[in-house]
MIRO-551171 format. One record per residue (C-alpha): x, y negated, z; residue in three letters. Coordinates in nm, 4 decimals. Layout:
N
ROSE        xx        yy        zz  resn
ROSE         X         Y         Z   Ala
...
//
This chain:
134
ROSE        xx        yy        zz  resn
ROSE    6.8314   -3.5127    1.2432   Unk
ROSE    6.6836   -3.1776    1.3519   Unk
ROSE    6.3751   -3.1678    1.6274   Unk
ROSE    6.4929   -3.1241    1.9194   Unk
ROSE    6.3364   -2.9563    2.1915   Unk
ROSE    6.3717   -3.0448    2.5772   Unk
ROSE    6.3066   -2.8690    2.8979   Unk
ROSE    6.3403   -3.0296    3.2494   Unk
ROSE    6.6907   -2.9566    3.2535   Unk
ROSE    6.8211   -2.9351    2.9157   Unk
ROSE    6.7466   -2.9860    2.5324   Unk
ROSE    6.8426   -2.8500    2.2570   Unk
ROSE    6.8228   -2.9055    1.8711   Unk
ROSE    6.6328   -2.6934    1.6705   Unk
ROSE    6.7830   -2.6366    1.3252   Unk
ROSE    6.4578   -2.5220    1.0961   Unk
ROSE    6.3438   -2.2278    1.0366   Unk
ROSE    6.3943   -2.2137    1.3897   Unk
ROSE    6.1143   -2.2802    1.6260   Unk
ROSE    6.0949   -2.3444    2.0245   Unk
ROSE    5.7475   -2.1315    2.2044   Unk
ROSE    5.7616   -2.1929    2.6070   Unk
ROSE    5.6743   -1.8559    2.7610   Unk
ROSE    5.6045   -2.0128    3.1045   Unk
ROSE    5.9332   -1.8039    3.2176   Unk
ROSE    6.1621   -1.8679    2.9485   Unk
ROSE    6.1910   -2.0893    2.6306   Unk
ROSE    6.2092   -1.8299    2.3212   Unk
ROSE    6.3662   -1.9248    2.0208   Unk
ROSE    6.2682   -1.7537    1.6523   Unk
ROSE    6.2984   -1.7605    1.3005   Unk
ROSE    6.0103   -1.6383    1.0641   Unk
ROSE    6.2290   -1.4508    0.8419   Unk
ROSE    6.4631   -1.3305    1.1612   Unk
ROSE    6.5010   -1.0292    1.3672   Unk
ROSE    6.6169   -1.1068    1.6876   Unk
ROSE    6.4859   -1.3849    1.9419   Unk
ROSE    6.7319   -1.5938    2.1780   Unk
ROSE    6.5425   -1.6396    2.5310   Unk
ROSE    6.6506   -1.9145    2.7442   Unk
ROSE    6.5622   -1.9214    3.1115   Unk
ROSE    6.7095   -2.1856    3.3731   Unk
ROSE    6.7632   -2.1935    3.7416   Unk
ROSE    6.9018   -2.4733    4.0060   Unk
ROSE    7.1812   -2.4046    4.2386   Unk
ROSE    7.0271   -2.6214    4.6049   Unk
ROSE    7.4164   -2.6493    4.7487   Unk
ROSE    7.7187   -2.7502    4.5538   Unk
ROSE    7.8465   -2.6972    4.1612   Unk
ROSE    7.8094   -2.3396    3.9833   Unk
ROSE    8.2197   -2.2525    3.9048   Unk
ROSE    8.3182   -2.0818    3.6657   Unk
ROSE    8.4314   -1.7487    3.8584   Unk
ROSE    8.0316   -1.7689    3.9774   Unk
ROSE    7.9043   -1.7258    3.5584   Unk
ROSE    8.2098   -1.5176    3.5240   Unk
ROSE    8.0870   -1.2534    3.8030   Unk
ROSE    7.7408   -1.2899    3.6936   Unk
ROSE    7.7976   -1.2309    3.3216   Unk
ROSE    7.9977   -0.9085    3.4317   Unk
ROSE    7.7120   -0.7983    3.6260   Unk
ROSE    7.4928   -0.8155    3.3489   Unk
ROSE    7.6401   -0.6395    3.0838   Unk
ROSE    7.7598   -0.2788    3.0821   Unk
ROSE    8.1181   -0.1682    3.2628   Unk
ROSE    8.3713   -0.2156    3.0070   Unk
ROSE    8.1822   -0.5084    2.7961   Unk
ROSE    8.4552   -0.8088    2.6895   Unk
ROSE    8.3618   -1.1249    2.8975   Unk
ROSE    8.4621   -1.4582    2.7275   Unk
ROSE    8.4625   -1.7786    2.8402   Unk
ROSE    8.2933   -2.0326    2.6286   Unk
ROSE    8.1250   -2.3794    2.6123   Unk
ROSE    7.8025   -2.4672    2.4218   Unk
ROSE    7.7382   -2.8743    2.4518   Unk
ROSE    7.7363   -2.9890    2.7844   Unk
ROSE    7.7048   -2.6403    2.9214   Unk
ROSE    8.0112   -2.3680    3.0011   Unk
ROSE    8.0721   -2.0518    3.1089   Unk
ROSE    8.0906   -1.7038    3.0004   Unk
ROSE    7.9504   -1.4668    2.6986   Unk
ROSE    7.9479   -1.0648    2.6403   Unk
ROSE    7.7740   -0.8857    2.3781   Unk
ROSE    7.7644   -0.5031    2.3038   Unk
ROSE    7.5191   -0.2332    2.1980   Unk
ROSE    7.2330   -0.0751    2.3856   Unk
ROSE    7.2623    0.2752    2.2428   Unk
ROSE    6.9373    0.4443    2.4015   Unk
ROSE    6.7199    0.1297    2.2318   Unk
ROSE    6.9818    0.0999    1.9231   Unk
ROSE    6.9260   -0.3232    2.0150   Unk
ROSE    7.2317   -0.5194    2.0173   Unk
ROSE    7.2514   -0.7755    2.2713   Unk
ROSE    7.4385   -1.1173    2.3078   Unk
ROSE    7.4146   -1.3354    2.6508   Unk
ROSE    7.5369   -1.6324    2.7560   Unk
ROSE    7.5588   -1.7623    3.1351   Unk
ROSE    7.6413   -2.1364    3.0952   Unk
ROSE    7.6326   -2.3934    3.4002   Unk
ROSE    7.6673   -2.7712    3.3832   Unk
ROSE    7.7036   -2.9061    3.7807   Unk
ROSE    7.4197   -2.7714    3.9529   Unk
ROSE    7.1961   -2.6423    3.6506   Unk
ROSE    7.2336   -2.2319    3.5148   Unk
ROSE    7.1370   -2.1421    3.1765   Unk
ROSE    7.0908   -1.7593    3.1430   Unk
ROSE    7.0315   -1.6839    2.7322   Unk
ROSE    7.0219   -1.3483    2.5542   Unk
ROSE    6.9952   -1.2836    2.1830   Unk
ROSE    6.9146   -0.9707    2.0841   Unk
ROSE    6.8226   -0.7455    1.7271   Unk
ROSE    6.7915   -0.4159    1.6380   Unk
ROSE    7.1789   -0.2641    1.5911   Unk
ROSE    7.3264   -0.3603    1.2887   Unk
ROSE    7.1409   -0.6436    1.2064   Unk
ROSE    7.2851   -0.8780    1.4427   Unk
ROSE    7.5139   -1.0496    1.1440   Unk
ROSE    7.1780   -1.1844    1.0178   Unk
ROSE    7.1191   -1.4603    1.3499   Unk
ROSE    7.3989   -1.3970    1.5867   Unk
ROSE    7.5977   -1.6957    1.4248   Unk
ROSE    7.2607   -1.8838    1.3847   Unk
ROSE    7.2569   -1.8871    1.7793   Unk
ROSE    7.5628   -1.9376    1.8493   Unk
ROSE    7.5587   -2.2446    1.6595   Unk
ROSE    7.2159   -2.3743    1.7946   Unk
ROSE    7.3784   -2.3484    2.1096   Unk
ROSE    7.6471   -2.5679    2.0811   Unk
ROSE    7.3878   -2.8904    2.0677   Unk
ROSE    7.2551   -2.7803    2.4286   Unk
ROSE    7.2509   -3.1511    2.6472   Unk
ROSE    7.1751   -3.1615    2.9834   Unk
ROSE    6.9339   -3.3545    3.0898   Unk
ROSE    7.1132   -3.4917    3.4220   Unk
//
């Protein structure tokens, strides 16, 4: 059974290496021998569930014109991914914009370019234990 680490809305399990730091404004997730860090930041929709043309818009306002949107559950949580390639930083980046009811979960992994083979899947796969916590 891997630690698992929980926030006021959701928790996760934390496969070692990995390790959990709150940053006060997001929850950043690391490896010592990694490159990248995932950040996870939350928020609380006050009226009503978060559908999934709301993560869908979101996500596509987040990424760059032209950047594949996917839908995609992790756990408890769904909604919708893009990644793609900063080319003025050279950083790939990875988000995710995943609701369950009322709760939003906003992450981002990101690497410098052509490294992101080395924790992309890493991620992706810590993500599916996400639980909500309501």
């Amino acid at each position: 059974m891997h630690p698992v680490f929980k926030d006021r809305v959701w928790e996760l399990a934390i496969e070692p290496p990995w390790r959990a730091t709150d940053c006060e404004y997001c929850i950043e997730i690391t490896q010592p021998e990694g490159v990248g860090a995932l950040h996870i930041m939350s928020a609380r929709k006050m009226k009503g569930m978060i559908t999934p043309a709301e993560t869908k818009e979101r996500m596509t306002a987040e990424c760059p014109n032209g950047t594949d949107i996917e839908k995609i559950r992790c756990g408890d949580f769904a909604g919708h991914t893009g990644e793609y390639v900063d080319w003025n930083t050279s950083a790939y980046w990875k988000k995710w914009l995943l609701a369950y009811q009322n709760d939003l979960l906003f992450a981002t992994y990101t690497c410098p370019r052509g490294e992101e083979e080395l924790g992309v899947y890493q991620v992706a796969k810590l993500l599916t234990t996400l639980r909500s916590k309501t």
